[in-house]
LOMARLUM-78310 format. One record per residue (C-alpha): x, z, y; residue in three letters. Coordinates in steps of 0.02 Angstrom, whole numbers, plus 32768, in hexadecimal, padded with zeros to 4 digits. Last residue first. Example, Ala and Ser with C-alpha at 12.3 -4.5 7.8 and 13.67 -1.06 7.14 Angstrom:
82AC81657FCBSER 826781867F1FALA 
% end
This chain:
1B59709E22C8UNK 1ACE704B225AUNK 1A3B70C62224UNK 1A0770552193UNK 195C70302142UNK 18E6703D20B3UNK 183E706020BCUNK 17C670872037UNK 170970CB2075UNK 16C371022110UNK 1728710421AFUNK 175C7148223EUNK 182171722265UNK 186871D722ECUNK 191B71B522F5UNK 19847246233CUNK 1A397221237BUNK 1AC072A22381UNK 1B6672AB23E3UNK 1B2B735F242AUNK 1B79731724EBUNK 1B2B725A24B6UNK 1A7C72832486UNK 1A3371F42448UNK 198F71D82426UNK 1940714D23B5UNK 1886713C238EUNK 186570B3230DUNK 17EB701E2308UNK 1746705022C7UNK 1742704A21E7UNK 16CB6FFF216DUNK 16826F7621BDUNK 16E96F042159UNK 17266F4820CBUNK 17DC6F9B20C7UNK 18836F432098UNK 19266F5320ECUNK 19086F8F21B3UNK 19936FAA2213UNK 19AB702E2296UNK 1A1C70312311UNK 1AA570D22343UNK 1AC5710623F5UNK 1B90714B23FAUNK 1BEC71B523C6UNK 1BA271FF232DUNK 1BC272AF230AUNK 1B0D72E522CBUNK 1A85725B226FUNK 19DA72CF229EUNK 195272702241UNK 18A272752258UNK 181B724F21DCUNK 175A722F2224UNK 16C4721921CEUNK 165D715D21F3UNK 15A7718721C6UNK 15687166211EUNK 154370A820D1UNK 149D70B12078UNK 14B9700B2001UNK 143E6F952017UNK 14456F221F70UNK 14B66F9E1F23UNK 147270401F52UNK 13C6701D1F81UNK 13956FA71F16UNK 14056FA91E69UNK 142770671E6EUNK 1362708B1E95UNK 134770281E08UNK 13B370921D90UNK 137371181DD9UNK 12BA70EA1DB5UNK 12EE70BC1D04UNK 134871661CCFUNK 129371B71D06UNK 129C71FB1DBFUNK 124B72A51DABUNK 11C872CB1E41UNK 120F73551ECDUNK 11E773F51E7EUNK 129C743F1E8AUNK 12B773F41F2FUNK 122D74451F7CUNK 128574F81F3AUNK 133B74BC1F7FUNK 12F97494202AUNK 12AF741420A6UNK 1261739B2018UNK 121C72F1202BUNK 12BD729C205DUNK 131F72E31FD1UNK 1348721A1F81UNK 133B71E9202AUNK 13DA72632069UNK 144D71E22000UNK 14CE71B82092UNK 155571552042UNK 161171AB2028UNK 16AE714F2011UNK 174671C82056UNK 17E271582021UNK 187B715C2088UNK 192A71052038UNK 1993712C20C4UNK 1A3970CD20CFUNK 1ABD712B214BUNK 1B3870AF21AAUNK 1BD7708121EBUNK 1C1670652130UNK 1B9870C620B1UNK 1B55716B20B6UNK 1AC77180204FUNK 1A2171BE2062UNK 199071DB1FEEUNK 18EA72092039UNK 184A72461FF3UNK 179F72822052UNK 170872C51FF5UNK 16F9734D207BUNK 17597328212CUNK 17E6731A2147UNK 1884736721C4UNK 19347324218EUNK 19F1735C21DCUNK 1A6772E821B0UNK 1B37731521CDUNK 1BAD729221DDUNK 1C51725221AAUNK 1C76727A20F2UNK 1BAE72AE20E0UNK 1B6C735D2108UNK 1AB2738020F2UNK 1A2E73ED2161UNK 197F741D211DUNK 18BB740D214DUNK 181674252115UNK 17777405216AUNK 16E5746B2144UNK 1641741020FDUNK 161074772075UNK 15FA74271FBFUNK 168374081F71UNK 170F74311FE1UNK 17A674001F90UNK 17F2739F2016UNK 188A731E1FCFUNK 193F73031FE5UNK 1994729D1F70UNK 1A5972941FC8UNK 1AC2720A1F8FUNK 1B8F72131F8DUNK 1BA3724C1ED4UNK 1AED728D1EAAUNK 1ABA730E1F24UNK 1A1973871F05UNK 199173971F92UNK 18F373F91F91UNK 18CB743B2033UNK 18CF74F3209EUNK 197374DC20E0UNK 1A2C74D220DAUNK 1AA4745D2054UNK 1B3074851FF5UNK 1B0475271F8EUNK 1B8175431F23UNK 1B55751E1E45UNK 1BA0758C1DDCUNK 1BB076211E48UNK 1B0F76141E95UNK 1AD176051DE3UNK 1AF676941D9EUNK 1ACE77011E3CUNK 1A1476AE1E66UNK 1A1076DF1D91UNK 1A4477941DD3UNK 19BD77991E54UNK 192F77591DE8UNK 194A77D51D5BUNK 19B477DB1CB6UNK 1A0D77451CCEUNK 1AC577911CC7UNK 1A82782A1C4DUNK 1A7777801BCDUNK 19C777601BB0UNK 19B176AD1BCCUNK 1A5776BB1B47UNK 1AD876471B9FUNK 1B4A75AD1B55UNK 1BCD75A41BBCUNK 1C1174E31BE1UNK 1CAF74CC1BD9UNK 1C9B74121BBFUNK 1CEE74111AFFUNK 1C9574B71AF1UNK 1BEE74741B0CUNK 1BF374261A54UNK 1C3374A019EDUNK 1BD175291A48UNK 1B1D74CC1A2EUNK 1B4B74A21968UNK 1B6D756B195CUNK 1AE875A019B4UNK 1A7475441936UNK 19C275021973UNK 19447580194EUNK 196175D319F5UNK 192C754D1A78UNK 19A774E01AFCUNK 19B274F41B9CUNK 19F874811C2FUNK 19E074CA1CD4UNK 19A574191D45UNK 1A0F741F1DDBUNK 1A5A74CC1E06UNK 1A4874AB1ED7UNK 19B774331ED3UNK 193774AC1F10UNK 187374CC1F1AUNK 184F745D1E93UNK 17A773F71E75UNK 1736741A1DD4UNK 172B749D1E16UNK 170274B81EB3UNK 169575571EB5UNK 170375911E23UNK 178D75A11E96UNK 182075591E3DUNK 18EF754A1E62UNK 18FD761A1E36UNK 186D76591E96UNK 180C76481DE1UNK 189375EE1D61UNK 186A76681CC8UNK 17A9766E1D01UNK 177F75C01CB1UNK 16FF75E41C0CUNK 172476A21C03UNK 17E576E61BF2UNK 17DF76D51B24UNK 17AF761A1B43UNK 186D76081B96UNK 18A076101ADAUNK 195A761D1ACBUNK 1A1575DC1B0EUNK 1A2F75B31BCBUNK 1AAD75331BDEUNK 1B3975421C75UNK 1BB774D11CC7UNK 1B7774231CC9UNK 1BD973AA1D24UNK 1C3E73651C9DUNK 1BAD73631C2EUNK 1B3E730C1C96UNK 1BCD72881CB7UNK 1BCE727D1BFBUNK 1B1E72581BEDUNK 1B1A71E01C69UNK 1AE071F11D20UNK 1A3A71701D47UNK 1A6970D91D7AUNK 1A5B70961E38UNK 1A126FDE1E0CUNK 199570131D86UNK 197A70B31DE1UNK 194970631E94UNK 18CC6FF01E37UNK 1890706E1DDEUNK 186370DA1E99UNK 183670251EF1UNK 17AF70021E5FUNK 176870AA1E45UNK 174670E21EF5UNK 16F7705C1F78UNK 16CE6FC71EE4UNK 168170391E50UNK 163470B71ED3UNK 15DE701B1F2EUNK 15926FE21E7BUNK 15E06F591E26UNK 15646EC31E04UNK 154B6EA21D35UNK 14936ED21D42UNK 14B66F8E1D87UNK 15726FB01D94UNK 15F8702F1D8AUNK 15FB70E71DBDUNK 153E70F91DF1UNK 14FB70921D51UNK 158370DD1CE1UNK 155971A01CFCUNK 15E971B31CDEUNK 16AB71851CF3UNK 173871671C6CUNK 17EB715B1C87UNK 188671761C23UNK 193B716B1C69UNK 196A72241C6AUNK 1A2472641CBDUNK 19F172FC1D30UNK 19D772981DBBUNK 196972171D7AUNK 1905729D1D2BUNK 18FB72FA1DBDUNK 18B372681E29UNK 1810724C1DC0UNK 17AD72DB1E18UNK 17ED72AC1EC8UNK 17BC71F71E92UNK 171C722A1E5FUNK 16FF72A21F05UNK 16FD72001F6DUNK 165671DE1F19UNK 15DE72631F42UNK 156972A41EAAUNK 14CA72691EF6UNK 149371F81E67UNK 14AB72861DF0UNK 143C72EC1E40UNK 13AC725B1E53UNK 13B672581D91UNK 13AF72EE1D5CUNK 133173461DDDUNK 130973ED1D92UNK 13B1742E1D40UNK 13D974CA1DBEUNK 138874AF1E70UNK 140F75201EBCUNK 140F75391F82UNK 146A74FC2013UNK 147974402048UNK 152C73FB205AUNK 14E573562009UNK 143673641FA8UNK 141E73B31F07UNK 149C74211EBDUNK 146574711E1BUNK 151574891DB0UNK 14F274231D3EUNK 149A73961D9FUNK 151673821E1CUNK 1593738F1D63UNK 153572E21D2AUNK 15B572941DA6UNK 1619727F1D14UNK 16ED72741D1BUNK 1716723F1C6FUNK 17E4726A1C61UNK 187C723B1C12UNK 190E72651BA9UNK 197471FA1B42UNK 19D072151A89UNK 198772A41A72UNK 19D373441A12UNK 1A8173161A3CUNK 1AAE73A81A95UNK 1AA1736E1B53UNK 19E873101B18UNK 19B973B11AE1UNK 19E774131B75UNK 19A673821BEEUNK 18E3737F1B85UNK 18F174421B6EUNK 190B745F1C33UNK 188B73ED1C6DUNK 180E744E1BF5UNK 183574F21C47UNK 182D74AF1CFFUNK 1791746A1CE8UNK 175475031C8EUNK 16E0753B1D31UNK 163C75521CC5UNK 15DC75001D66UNK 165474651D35UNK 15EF74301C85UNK 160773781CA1UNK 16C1738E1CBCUNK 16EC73121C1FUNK 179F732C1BF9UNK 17E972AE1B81UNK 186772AF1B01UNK 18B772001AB1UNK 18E871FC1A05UNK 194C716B19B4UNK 19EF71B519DBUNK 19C4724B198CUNK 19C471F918DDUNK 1A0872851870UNK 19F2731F18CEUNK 195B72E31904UNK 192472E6185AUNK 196073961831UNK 190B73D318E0UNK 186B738518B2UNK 186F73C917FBUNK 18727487184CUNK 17CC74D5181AUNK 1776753E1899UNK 179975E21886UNK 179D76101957UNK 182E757E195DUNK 184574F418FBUNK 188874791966UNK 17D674381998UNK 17A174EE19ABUNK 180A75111A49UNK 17E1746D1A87UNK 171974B71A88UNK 174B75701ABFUNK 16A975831AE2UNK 169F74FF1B69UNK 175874AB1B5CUNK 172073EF1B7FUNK 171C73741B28UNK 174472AD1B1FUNK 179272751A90UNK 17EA71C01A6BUNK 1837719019CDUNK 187F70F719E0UNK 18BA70561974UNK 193A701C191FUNK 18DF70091886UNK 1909708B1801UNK 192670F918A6UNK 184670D618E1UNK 183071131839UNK 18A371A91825UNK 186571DA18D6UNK 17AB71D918A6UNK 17C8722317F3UNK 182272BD1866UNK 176872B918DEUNK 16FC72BF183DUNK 1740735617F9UNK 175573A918ABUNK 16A4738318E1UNK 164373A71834UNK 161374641842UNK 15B6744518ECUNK 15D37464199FUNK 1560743F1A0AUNK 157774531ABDUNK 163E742B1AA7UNK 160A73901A54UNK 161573271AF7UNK 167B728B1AA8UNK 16B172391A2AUNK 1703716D1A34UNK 173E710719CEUNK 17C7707719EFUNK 18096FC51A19UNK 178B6F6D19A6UNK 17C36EB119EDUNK 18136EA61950UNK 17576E9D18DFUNK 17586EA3182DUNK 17B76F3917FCUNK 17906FA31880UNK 16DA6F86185EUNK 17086F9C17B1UNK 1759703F17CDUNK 16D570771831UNK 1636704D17B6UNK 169F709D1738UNK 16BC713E1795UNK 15EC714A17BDUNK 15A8711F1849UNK 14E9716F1830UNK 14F471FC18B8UNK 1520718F1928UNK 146B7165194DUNK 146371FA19B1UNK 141F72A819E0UNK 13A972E11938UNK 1419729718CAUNK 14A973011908UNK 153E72B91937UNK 159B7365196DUNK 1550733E1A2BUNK 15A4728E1A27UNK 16117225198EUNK 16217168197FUNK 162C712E1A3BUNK 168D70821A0CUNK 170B702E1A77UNK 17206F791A87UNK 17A46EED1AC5UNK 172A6E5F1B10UNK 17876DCD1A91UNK 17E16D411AEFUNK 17B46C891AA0UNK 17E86C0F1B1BUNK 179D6B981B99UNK 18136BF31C24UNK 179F6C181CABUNK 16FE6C111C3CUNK 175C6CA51BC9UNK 16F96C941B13UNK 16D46D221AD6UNK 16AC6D171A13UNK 16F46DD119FEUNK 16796E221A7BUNK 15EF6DC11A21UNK 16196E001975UNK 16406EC019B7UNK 15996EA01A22UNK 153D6E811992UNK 15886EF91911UNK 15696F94198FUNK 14CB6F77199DUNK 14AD6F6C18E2UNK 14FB6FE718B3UNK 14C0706C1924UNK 1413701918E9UNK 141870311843UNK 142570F717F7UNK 138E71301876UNK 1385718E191FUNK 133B70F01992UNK 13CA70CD1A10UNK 13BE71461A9EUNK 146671551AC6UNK 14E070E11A5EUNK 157970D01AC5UNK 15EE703F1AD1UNK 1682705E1B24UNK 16CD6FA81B83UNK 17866FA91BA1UNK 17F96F931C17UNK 18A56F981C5AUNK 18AA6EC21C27UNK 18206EB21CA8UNK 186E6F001D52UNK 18A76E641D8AUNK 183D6E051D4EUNK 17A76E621DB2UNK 17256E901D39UNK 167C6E3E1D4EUNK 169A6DC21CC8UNK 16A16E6B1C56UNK 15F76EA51C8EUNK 15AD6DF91C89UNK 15F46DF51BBBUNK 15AA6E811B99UNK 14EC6E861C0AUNK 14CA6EFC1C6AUNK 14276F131C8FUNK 142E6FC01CC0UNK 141C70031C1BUNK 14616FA51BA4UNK 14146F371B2EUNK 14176EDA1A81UNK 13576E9A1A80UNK 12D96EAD19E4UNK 12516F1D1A34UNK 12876FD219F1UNK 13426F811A37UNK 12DF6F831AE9UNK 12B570311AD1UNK 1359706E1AA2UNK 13CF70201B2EUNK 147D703E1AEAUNK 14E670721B6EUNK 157D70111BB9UNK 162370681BD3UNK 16B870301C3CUNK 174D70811BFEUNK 17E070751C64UNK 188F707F1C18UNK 1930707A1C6FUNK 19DF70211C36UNK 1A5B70711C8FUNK 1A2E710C1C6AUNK 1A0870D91BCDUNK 198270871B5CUNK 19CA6FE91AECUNK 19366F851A9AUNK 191B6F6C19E3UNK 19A26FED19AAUNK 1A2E6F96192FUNK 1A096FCB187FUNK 1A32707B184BUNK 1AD7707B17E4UNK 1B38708A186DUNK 1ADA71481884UNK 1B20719817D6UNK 1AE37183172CUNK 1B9871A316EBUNK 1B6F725C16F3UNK 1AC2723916A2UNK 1B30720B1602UNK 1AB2717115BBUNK 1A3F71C11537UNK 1A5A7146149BUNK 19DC70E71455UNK 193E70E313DDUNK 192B71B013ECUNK 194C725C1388UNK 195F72D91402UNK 19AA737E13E5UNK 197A74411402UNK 1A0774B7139DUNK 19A9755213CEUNK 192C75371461UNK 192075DD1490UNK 1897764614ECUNK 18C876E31554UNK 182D77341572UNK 188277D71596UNK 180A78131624UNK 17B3777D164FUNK 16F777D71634UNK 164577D61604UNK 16787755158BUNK 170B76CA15CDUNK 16D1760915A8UNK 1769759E157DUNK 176E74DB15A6UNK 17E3745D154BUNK 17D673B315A4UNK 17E5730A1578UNK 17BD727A15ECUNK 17C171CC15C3UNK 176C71A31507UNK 176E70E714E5UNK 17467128142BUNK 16EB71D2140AUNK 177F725513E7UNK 178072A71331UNK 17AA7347133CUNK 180C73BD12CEUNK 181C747812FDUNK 184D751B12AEUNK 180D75B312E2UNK 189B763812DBUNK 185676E0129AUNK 17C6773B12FBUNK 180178031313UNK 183C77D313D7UNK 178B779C13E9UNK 172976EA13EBUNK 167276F3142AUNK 15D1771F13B2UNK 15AF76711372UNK 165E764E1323UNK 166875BF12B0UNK 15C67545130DUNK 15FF759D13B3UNK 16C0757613ACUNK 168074D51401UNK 16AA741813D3UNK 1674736A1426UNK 162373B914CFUNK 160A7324154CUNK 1672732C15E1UNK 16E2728215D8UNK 16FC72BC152CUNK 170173901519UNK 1742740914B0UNK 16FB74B214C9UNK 171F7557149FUNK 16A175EF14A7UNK 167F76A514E0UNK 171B770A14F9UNK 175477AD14CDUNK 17EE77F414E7UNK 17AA787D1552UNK 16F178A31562UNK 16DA79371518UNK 17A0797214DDUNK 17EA7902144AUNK 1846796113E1UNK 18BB790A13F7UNK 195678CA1449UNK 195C780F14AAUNK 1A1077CE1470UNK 19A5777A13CEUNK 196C76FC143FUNK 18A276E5143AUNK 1858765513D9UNK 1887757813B3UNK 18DF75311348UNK 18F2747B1368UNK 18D173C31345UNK 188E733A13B1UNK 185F72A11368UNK 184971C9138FUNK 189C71E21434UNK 188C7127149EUNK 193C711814ECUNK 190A70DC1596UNK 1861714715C6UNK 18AE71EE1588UNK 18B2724C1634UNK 18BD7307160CUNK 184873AB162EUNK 186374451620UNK 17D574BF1654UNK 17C6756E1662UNK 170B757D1671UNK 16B175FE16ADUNK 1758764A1678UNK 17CD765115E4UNK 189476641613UNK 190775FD15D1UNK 199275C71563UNK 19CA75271536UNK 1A1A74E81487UNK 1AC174C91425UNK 1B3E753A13E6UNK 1ABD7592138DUNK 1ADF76431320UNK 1A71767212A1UNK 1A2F771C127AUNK 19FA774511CBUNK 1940778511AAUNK 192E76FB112AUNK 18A776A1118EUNK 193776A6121AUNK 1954771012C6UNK 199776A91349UNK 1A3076AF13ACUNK 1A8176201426UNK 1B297639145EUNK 1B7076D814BCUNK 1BA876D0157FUNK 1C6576D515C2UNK 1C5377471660UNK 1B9E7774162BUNK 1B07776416D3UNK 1ACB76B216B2UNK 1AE076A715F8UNK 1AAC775115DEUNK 1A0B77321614UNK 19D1768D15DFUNK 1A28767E152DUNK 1AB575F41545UNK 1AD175571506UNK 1A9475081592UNK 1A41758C161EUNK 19A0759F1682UNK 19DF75BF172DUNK 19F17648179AUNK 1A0576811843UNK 197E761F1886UNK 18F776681813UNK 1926771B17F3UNK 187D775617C8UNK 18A476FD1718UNK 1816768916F9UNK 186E75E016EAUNK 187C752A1720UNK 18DC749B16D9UNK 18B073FB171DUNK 18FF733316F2UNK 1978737C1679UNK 1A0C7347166BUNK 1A6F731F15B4UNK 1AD673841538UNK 1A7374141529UNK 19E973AD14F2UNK 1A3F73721452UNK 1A4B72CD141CUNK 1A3A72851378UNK 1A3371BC1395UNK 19BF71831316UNK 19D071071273UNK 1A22718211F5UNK 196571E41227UNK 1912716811A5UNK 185A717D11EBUNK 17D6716A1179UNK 177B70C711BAUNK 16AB70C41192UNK 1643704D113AUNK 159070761117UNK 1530703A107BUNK 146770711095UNK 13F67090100DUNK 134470A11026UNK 12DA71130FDFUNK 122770FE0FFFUNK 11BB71A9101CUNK 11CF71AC10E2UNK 128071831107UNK 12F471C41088UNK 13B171A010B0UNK 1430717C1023UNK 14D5714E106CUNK 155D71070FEEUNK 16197113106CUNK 1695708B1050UNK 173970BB1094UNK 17B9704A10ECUNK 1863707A110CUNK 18BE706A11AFUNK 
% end
């Protein structure tokens, strides 16, 4: 570098004073020169109508470079009036903006240097509105460092020469992006950057040599065979106002994790959420900082040793708008030097945007995977496809498409979530579908789900079985009747579709009040992950192998869930199925390449299916597709799907009381089941004897509606605050938990020769009446009557 001494006079009032002022003109000889065709691009987005089925181009003018057999270089019209030909450059299409943007954070770019106006290929004159476009914009991690405005007020035309560009790039600069604004109009906007190069301290490492063993080894492994389950804890705002690191429900961090069975403690992982944490640029921070340093100072009393509480941090929720949360204020750096700084940082976490979605969700969301990747850790999303919400996250309905190109990169470190909070919109079955498609096609690395009993409240059922809709007017004591059994049911399709990620809400019914598991936690949760972690989950390759069809497009464009209606959903039930027969139907939305889809299903002969081939195009000829594809093997009115030799049977009633019931064939028997709502069983045939896995958990809330006879009484019942159901949770659930009535569960085991026995595995005390056993020896079938209320596992022994 050469140094240059710069004389400065500045004037301030009437004294002169001189000022000397060194500054460093830049010996180019120095720099790397490399041009931006030559290297990836973080996002690339145009404003051609043709969004998915084309793609701003290297080299290449825009237009002709996507549709021309063997496309023309680079033209621009000189100062001179000559036209010059670029080998080098990108081509694009202005919009509101087109935006390129690249990742410059390791080779520190000093300039960037280009010509920049409308290809030459675009003829004139120009017509009102075509070939014109507004302005140009470099930016630097999003502030505005040159614009075509100061040369070129009035808009750039196809009659403005080439504009030629040299920036200076502010130092420790990380993002750069080149963003063109269309006029009234896309028409012809076809914006070059002729000849664009870098100019930077070191050399841009070949991004196809940047592959996934370069990423560092992930923090914790998540599988099928290695389960996650996130255990969140919720900022308590009012008590943080005060000076004390909270949660609500008294939990306390390190009393929550203590609480954790060992046996189920290295498959989990404690969320921390920020809720109602004052709505400024410090406390987020500042919570979060504490318990990250006391999580990571945990010492195990068993063992005397220094075992860090593994961590997840809520960093995005409802777009992260100031006016929502705290999170609003964690900023990239803030993440990556959380990440940096503390191991026991397992992952981020965003969640329930689909309500809100603003212009920074995808942006922030591919800097959130690239993050949690540069440190082997995970990206984990929970959504749900209201308004075509998953739809958008891939760049779908215009939406930008830098999440896709990110995940494309790191998908391994991104997990996908449903949430089924919003179940009255019936897209359960929508969302599931995205979250196993995507995961099937390497665009997530897991899949999951957050099953929230917020959706009682959602979709305005008050007490148990009782008729009427009291809409959203009694939050809290809603969500504290959501029944529990129906959590596994709702978990149980992930498990046997392939996911391995689990979340449940609202935390104080779910989990624990003052570090003391709730019934729900101990009767439902508990037994149904301890099942998974010991039974795992089918891989992605056995998914594969088993998987015979994919649909292809947006299911928003059928209504919010109506494409699966009387297919395996009733919207009545959602989010609970009404059949196991197809499994979970994989789909996958439109803005992600057929061709990538194709080349990968086609090693499983898998077809890859238009939702609106003539094959699907009403509810008869999908029953028809999929019949085919997928037999019917079991009889009844009941959920039930079969997973090698293991039958998951389940009644989807949600809210009626009506028994359900179904026949299934084993190697040497046949079961026929008759439950009751909120019931689940898995059996499997094992030697001399069927295993049932029953678990119908259900406590009698009717005190919480005691005071009201009908829907309208129960809409002006008196609000429980968050605090009053919280201590209703500790005292009368917990401390004197409402055990319901005993329901009944009969089993019909057919062609058995003789009386079987039962024996009882594991169930709480008082929880079950000794079984009911008839034999019938001429029909060679026994029926056991069984009575219980909550998790029991036993044997019919032959």
């Amino acid at each position: 570098m050469k140094k240059l001494m710069v004389a400065l006079i500045i004037f301030w009032g009437f004294v002169g004073i001189t000022s000397q002022v060194y500054a460093e003109e830049l010996d180019e000889s120095d720099l790397y020169k490399t041009y931006l065709s030559d290297i990836d691009w973080e996002e690339a987005t145009h404003g051609d109508d043709q969004r998915y089925n084309k793609e701003v181009q290297k080299n290449h003018p825009f237009t002709r470079g996507n549709e021309d057999e063997v496309p023309p270089p680079i033209t621009l019209e000189m100062e001179n009036g000559e036209v010059e030909k670029f080998e080098k450059g990108i081509g694009t299409v202005a919009s509101n903006p087109s935006t390129i943007t690249y990742d410059v954070e390791e080779v520190q770019v000093e300039k960037f240097k280009s010509y920049i106006g409308i290809d030459a290929s675009v003829k004139r004159p120009a017509k009102e509105g075509y070939g014109e476009v507004e302005k140009v914009e470099i930016e630097a991690d999003e502030k505005v460092i040159y614009t075509t405005l100061d040369e070129y007020p009035e808009g750039i035309t196809t009659n403005t020469p080439a504009i030629k560009v040299d920036v200076k790039i502010p130092e420790n600069t990380k993002r750069i992006s080149l963003k063109a604004y269309s006029g009234k109009q896309t028409w012809a906007d076809e914006i070059v950057y002729a000849g664009a190069y870098f100019l930077s301290k070191s050399q841009f490492k070949d991004k196809k040599d940047n592959s996934a063993e370069e990423l560092p080894e992930k923090r914790r492994k998540i599988s099928n065979e290695n389960p996650l389950l996130m255990m969140p804890l919720y900022a308590h705002g009012p008590e943080y106002e005060k000076g004390n690191y909270k949660f609500w429900g008294d939990d306390t961090l390190v009393g929550k994790w203590e609480s954790i069975s060992d046996d189920i403690k290295p498959y989990t992982a404690i969320q921390l959420h920020p809720d109602d944490l004052p709505k400024n640029s410090k406390s987020a921070k500042d919570f979060y900082e504490h318990y990250l340093e006391e999580a990571a100072n945990y010492v195990n009393p068993k063992t005397g040793k220094n075992e860090p509480i593994p961590l997840i941090l809520t960093v995005y929720t409802a777009g992260n708008e100031s006016r929502y949360t705290a999170a609003h204020w964690l900023d990239m750096d803030w993440i990556d030097n959380m990440y940096k700084k503390y191991s026991n940082l397992h992952g981020i976490f965003s969640t329930e945007n689909y309500w809100i979605w603003t212009n920074s969700v995808e942006k922030n969301a591919a800097e959130y995977l690239r993050l949690s990747a540069k440190y082997g850790g995970y990206f984990i999303w929970s959504e749900q496809n209201e308004h075509g919400s998953i739809e958008k996250i891939f760049g779908g309905h215009n939406k930008p498409d830098q999440f896709k190109k990110a995940v494309e990169k790191y998908h391994d470190n991104f997990v996908f979530m449903f949430k089924n909070t919003p179940a009255g919109s019936g897209t359960d079955a929508a969302s599931h579908s995205y979250m196993s498609g995507l995961w099937l096609t390497d665009y997530a690395g897991q899949w999951g789900g957050l099953m929230d009993t917020w959706k009682w409240y959602e979709t305005g059922k008050w007490k148990l079985f009782a008729e009427g809709n009291i809409g959203k007017t009694q939050g809290n004591r809603q969500w504290l009747t959501h029944p529990e059994g129906m959590l596994a049911q709702e978990a149980l399709p992930i498990y046997l579709n392939g996911g391995s990620v689990y979340n449940f809400e609202h935390p104080q019914y779910t989990y624990s009040v003052n570090n003391q598991s709730t019934p729900l936690f101990k009767e439902v949760i508990e037994p149904f992950f301890r099942y998974i972690i010991a039974n795992p989950a089918p891989s992605k390759e056995q998914m594969l192998e088993k998987t015979k069809s994919v649909l292809y497009g947006n299911l928003s464009n059928y209504g919010q869930g109506q494409y699966y209606e009387g297919l395996n959903v009733d919207k009545d039930q959602t989010p609970l199925y009404t059949t196991g027969q197809f499994g979970n139907i994989p789909a996958v939305p439109s803005s992600i390449k057929r061709e990538h889809l194709e080349s990968k299903l086609s090693k499983y002969n898998i077809e890859l299916i238009d939702i609106n081939d003539n094959r699907l195009k009403d509810l008869e000829s999908k029953k028809a597709y999929f019949n085919e594809l997928y037999p019917e093997i079991y009889e009844g009115n009941i959920f039930a799907q079969k997973l090698k030799n293991r039958w998951f049977i389940y009644n989807y009633s949600y809210n009626k009381n009506e028994k359900q019931s179904g026949i299934f064939k084993f190697d040497n028997y046949k079961l026929e089941v008759n439950i009751e709502p909120h019931t689940s069983i898995m059996a499997e045939e094992l030697e001399n004897k069927l295993n049932i896995k029953l678990s119908n958990f259900r406590t009698d809330k009717s005190e919480l509606w005691e005071a009201a006879t009908n829907a309208e009484e129960a809409k002006n019942l008196p609000e429980f605050s968050k605090q009053q159901a919280i201590d209703w949770v500790k005292e009368n659930y917990i401390k004197d938990t409402p055990y319901g009535v005993h329901r009944q569960s009969i089993f019909v085991v057919r062609n058995v020769n003789k009386k079987p026995s039962i024996k009882v595995n594991n169930g709480r005390d008082n929880s079950y009446e000794a079984p009911e056993i008839e034999y019938d020896e001429e029909q060679q079938q026994a029926i056991i009557k069984i009575n219980n209320n909550g998790y029991l596992d036993f044997d019919i022994v032959y």
